[in-house]
Every structure is written in C-alpha cells, then in structure tokens.
C-alpha angles and dihedrals in degrees: 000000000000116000106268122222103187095055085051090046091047091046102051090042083051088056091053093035083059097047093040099105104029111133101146104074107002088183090068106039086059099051086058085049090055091045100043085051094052099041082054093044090048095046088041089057100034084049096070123087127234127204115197129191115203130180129210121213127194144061113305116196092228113049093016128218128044123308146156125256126196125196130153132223133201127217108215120180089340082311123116117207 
C-alpha cells in the first residue's frame, strides 16, 4: 500500500484535538502528545511498501554459469516478507 497522508494528517490533528484543553497537569498532556505523534509518524512509515530488485552473481550448480535474479519484497507494518 502506498504511504497515506491523510491518515497521517487526521491522526496527528486527532493527537492535538485530545491535548487541546488540557490545563490541570500541562507536563503530562505534552508527553501523550509526544506519544500519540510518534505512534502516527511510525505507522505512517511502517504502512508503505517497498519493492526491492536484487542480483545474484556468481556459478550456480544448476543452471550453470552467472544470472540475475529478480524477486520483490513488501514491508508491511516494519516487517519485510
């Protein structure tokens, strides 16, 4: 899946929108701020793919001789399969 932006932009307005009107303990409101940011940034980044194209170089026993092989991978939640 393609990185989303608007669920990054919703998420992060959700974790202002939350702290807003905070006055009682200002220390803390800041700290789940912090968190709720981070936690948006992480699953914004862990939520793109990435395709990857490696070659191998070298003599395999079966074909012989040197080749390319492409293959892809996705990243799903940090996590390449």
């Amino acid at each position: 899946m393609a990185l989303n932006i608007e669920k990054l932009k919703k998420d992060i307005a959700g974790a202002f929108a939350e702290q807003r009107d905070i006055k009682t303990d200002p220390a803390s409101a800041a700290e789940k701020l912090a968190e709720a940011l981070a936690t948006a940034i992480d699953n914004y980044i862990k939520s793109g793919d990435v395709t990857v194209e490696t070659q191998v170089t070298g003599t395999c026993a079966t074909p012989s001789g040197a080749g390319t092989i492409a293959g892809t991978g996705t990243c799903t939640n940090g996590k390449m399969s």
